[in-house]
C-alpha positions as CSV (number, residue, x, y, z in Angstrom):
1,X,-48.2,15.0,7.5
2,X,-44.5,14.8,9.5
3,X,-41.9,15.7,8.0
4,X,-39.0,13.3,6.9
5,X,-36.3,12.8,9.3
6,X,-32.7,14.9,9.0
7,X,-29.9,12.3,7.6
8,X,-26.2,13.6,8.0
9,X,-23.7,11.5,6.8
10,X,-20.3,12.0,4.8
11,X,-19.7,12.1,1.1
12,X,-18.7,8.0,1.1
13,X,-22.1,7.2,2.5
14,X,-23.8,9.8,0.6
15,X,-22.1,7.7,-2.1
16,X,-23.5,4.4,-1.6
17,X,-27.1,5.4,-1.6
18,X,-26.7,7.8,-4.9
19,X,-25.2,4.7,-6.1
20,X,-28.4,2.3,-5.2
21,X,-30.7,5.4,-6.7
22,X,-28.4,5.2,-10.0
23,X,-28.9,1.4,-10.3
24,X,-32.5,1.7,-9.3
25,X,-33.7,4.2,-11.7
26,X,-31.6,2.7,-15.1
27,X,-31.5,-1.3,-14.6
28,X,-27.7,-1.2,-16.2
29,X,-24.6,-1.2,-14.9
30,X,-21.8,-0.7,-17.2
31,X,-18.2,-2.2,-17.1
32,X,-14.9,-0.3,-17.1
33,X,-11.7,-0.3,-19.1
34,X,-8.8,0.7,-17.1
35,X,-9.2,4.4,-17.4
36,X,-12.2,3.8,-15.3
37,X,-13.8,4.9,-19.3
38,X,-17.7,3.5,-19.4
39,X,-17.1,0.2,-22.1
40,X,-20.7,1.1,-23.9
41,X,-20.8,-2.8,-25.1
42,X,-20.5,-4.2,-21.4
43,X,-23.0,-3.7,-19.4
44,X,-25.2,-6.0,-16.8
45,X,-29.0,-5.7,-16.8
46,X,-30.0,-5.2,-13.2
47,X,-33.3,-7.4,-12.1
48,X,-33.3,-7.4,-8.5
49,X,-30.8,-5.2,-6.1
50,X,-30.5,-6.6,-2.2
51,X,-29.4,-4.6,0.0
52,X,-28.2,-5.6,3.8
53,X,-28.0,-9.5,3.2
54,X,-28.4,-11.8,6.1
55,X,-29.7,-8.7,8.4
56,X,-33.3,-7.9,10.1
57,X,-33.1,-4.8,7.4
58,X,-32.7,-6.6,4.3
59,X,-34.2,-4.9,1.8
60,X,-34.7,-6.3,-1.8
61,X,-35.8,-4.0,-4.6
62,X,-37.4,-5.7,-8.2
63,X,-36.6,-4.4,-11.1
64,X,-38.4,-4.7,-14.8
65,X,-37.0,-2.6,-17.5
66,X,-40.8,-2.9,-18.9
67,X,-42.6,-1.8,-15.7
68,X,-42.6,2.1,-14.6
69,X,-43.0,1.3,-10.8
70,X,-40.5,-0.7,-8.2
71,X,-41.1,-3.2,-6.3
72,X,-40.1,-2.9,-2.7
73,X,-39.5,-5.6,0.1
74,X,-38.9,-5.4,3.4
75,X,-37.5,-8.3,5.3
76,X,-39.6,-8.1,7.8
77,X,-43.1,-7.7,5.7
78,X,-44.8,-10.0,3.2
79,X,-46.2,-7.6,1.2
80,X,-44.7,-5.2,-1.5
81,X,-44.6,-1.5,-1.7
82,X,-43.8,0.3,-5.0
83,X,-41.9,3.2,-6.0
84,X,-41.8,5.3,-8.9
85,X,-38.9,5.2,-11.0
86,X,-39.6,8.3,-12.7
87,X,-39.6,10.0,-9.3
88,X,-36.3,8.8,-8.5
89,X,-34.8,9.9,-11.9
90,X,-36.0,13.0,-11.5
91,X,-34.2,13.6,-8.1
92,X,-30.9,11.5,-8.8
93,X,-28.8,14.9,-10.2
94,X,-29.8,17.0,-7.3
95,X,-28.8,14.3,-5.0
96,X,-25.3,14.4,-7.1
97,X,-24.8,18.0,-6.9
98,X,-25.3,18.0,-3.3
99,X,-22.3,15.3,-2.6
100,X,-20.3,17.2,-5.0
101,X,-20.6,20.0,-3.5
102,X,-20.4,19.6,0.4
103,X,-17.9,18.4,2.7
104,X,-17.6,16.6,6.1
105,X,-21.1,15.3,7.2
106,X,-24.0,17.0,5.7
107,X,-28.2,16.2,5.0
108,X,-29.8,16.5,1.4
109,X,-32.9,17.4,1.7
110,X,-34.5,15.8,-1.6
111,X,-32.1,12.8,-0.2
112,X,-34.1,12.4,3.2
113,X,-37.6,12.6,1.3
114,X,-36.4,9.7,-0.8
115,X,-35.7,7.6,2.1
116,X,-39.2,8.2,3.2
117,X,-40.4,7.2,0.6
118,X,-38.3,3.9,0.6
119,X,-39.3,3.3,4.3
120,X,-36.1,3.5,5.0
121,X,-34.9,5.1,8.3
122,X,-31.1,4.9,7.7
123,X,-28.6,6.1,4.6
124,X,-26.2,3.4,4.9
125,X,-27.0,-0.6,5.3
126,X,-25.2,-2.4,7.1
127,X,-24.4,-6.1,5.7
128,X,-22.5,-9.8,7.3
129,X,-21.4,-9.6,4.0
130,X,-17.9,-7.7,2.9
131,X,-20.0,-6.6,-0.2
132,X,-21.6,-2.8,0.2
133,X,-24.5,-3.9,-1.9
134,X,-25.8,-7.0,-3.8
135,X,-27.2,-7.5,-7.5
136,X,-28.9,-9.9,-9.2
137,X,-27.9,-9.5,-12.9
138,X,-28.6,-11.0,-16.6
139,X,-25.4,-12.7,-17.0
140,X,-25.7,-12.3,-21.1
141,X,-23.2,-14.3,-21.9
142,X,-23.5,-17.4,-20.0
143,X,-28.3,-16.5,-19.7
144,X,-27.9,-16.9,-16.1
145,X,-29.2,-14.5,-13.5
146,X,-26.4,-14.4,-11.2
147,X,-26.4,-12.9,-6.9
148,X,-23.2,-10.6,-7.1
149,X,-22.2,-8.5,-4.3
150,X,-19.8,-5.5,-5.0
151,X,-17.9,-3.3,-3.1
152,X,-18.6,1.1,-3.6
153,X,-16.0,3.5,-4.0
154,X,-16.6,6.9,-4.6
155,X,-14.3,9.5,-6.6
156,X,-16.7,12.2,-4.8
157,X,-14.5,12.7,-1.5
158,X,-11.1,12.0,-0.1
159,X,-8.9,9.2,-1.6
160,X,-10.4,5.8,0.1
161,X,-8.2,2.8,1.2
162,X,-7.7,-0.2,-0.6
163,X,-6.1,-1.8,2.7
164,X,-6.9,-0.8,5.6
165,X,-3.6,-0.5,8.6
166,X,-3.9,-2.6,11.4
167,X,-1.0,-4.3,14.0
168,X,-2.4,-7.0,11.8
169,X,-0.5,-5.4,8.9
170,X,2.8,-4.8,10.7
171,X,6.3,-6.4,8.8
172,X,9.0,-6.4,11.2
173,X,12.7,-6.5,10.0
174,X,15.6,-8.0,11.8
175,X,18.1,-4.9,12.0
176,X,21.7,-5.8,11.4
177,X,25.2,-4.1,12.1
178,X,23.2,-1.3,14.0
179,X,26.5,0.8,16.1
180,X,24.2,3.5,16.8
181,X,21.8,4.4,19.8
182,X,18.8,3.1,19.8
183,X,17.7,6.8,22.3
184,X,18.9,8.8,19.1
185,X,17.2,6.7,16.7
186,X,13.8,6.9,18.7
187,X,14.2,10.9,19.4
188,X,13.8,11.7,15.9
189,X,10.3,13.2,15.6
190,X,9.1,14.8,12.9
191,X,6.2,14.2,9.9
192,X,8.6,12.0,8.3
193,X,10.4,10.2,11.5
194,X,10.0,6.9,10.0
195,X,12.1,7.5,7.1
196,X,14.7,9.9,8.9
197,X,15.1,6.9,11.4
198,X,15.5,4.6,8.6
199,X,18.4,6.7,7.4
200,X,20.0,7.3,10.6
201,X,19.9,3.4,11.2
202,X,21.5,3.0,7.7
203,X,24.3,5.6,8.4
204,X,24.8,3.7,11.5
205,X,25.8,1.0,9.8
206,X,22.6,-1.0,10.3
207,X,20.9,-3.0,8.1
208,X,16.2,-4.0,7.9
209,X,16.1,-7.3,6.9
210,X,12.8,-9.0,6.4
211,X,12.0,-10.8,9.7
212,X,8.4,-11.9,9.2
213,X,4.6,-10.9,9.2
214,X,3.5,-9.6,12.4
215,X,-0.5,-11.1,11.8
216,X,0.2,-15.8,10.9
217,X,-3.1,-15.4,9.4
218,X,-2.4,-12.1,6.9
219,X,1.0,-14.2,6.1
220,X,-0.8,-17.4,5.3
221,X,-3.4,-15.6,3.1
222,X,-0.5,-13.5,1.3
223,X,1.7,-16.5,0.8
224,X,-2.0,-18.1,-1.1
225,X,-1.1,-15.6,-4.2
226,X,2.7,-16.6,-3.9
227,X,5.1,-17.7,-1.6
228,X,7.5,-15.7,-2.1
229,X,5.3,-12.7,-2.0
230,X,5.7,-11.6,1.9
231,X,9.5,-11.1,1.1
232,X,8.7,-8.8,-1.7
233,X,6.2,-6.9,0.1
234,X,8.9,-6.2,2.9
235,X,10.8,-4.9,0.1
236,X,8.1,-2.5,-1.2
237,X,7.1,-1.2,2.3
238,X,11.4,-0.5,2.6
239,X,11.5,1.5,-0.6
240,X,8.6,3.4,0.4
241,X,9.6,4.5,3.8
242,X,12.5,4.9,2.5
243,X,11.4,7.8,0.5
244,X,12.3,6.7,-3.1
245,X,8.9,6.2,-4.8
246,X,5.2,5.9,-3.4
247,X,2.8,4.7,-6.5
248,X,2.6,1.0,-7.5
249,X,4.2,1.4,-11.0
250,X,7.3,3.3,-9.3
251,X,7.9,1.0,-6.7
252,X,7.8,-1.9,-8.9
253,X,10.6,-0.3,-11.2
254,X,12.7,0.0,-8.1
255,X,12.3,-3.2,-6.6
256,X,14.9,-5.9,-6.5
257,X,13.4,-8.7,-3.9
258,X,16.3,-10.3,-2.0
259,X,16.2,-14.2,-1.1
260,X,14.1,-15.3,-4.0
261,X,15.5,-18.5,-5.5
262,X,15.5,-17.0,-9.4
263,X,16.2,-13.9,-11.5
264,X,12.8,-11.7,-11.3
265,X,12.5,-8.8,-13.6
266,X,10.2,-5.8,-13.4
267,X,7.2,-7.5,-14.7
268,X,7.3,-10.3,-12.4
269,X,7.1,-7.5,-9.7
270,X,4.2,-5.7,-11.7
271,X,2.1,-8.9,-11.8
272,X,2.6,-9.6,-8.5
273,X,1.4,-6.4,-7.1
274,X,-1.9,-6.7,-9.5
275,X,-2.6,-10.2,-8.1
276,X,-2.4,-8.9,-4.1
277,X,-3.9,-5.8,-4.9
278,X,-7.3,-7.5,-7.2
279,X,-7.1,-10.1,-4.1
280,X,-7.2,-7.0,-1.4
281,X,-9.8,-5.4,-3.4
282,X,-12.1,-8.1,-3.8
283,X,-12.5,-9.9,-0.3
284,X,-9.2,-10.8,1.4
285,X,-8.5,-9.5,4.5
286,X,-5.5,-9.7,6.8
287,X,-7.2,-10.7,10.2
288,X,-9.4,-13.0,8.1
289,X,-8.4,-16.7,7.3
290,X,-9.1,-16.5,3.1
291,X,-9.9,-19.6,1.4
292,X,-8.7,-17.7,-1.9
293,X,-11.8,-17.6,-4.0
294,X,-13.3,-14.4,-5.5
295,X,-17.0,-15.2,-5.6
296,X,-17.9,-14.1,-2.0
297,X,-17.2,-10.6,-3.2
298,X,-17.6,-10.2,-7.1
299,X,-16.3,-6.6,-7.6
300,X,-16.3,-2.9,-7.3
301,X,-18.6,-0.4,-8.5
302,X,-17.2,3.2,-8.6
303,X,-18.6,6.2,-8.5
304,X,-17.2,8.8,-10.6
305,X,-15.9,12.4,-10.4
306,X,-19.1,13.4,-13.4
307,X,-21.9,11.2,-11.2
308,X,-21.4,8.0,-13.6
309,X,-20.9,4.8,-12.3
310,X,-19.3,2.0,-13.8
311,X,-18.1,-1.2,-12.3
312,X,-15.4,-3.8,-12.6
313,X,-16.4,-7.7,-12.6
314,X,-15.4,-11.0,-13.8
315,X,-15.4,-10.5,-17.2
316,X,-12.9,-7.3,-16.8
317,X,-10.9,-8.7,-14.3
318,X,-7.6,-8.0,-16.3
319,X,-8.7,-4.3,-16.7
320,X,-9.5,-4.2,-13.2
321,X,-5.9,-5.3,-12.2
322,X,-4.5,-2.6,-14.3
323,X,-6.6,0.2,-12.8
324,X,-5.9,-0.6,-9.0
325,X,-2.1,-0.9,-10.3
326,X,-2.0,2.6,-11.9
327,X,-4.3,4.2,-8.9
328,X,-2.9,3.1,-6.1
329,X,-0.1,4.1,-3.5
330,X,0.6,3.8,-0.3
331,X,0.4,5.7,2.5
332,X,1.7,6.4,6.5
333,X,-0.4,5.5,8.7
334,X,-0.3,6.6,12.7
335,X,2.6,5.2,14.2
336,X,1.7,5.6,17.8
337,X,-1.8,3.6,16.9
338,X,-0.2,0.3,15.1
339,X,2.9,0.3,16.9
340,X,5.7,0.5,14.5
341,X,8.7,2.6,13.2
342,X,10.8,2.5,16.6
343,X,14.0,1.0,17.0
344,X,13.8,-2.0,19.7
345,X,15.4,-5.0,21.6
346,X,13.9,-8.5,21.8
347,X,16.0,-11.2,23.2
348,X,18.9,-9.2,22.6
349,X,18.6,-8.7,18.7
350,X,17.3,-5.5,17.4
351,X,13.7,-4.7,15.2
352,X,12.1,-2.5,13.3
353,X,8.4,-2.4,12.4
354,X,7.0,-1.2,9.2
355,X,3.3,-1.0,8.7
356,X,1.3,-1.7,5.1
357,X,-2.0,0.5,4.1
358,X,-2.9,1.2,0.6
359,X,-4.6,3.6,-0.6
360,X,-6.1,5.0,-3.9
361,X,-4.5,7.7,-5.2
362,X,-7.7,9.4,-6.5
């Protein structure tokens, strides 16, 4: 008999398939409250999970709470195979320990017998679909069986990005009353030489004023949720690199958006944020023209620091706006790869680039 073949992949990948094992083996998937705290009353019934949709390896996997086997498709076959869902329960904690425990790339040996048994020769599917996995669940409120695709995030590893940076993701600012050197301002290198050369253009007696979106198409998207909301972005990427406050909730008790045509308070600023950030998380992307609806991409399942994992969806969607607020920050990204945070001439008027990523905090 061979053996199974070696699989060595990191924690995030790891991730996913512990998370289609999970769903697999108990049929439920259980909603969140903003702590990411399992809600014990919410949960969807999982009949059918679908993994790589609208690829040659889509895979669909039938569940029946009353049946002790799975049934298991394979695009390209007719027939069914069927797995054992005992089997897979009995595995899914040594699987767990194993991401929990290593770092970088790694194998799991009980991990790689499983995907033999699945007929799988990859850990990770790869979908045309944003979505890292779809369900069919028992919609019990509404007795529909709805197609859902979510998005995985694991607590297992590193903190993961909310939005990724890009040049596509570049704000560039109009400087202003700038007596300096640009040389001097462009010298300064160090692990914070954005925000020393922020300073030194401030002491200088310059002045970053929002300019516009570097990427038409991330503008056009952004300016979907609200049009004033490019200008106060450019005014959360300045307090940031300006060193005064990193998390969502601190930035947004900073802010004071100039140009807007009425009085905003704090929690105008705070519901802002939680609209971009729920439309970030669930589908929109900045290189990608978004036609502003949610149901391409219905939610996030996350996987947690004890092995649970719990998900946020349409029916929590306020709770899921609260946890990406309080779990989120952002972050620095290379300077030298997106091209920003240099002083520079254009038509004789000087600009600055800043560059937005997110990222989770945990």
């Amino acid at each position: 008999m061979s053996q199974p073949k070696i699989h060595k992949v990191n924690k995030g990948e790891w991730s996913e398939f512990y998370t289609l094992l999970k769903l697999l083996a108990e049929q439920r998937l259980y909603a969140a409250d903003e702590n990411l705290e399992k809600m014990q009353e919410i949960f969807y019934p999982v009949l059918k999970v679908i993994e790589a949709k609208g690829t040659d390896k889509e895979t669909h996997y039938e569940l029946n709470e009353k049946d002790d086997d799975i049934k298991v498709f394979l695009a390209s076959k007719d027939s069914f195979f069927t797995v054992s869902k005992e089997s897979l329960k009995s595995k899914i904690k040594e699987v767990f320990l194993a991401i929990k425990n290593s770092n970088a790339t790694f194998a799991i040996p009980v991990a790689s017998k499983i995907l033999d048994e699945l007929k799988r020769d990859h850990v990770k599917t790869i979908s045309s679909r944003k979505s890292d996995i779809v369900l069919v669940i028992h919609d019990m409120k509404t007795g529909t069986d709805p197609e859902v695709g979510f998005s995985i995030k694991s607590r297992l590893g590193g903190a993961s990005t909310i939005l990724n940076s890009s040049g596509a993701t570049n704000f560039t600012y109009k400087v202003e009353g700038f007596t300096g050197n640009i040389d001097e301002i462009n010298s300064i290198v160090s692990s914070s030489k954005v925000r020393e050369r922020i300073k030194l253009i401030e002491e200088k007696g310059g002045e970053l004023k929002y300019h516009r979106m570097d990427s038409p198409i991330f503008e056009s998207n952004v300016r979907k949720i609200d049009s004033n909301l490019p200008e106060i972005l450019a005014e959360v990427l300045k307090i940031y690199f300006a060193g005064e406050a990193s998390t969502m909730p601190e930035i947004c008790e900073l802010i004071k958006a100039p140009g807007l045509s009425f009085t905003a308070d704090n929690s105008f600023f705070e519901y802002k944020s939680k609209e971009f950030l729920l439309n970030i998380a669930l589908g929109m992307m900045p290189n990608t023209l978004w036609d502003g609806h949610l149901e391409a991409h219905g939610g996030y399942i996350i996987v947690r620091e004890d092995g649970e994992i719990v998900c946020y969806h349409i029916y929590n969607l306020d709770r899921f706006r609260g946890y990406l607020f309080d779990n989120t920050k952002l972050d620095t990204p290379s300077t030298t790869k997106h091209g920003f945070g240099k002083l520079y001439k254009d038509n004789g008027e000087l600009f600055f680039k800043l560059n937005l990523q997110i990222r989770f905090i945990k």
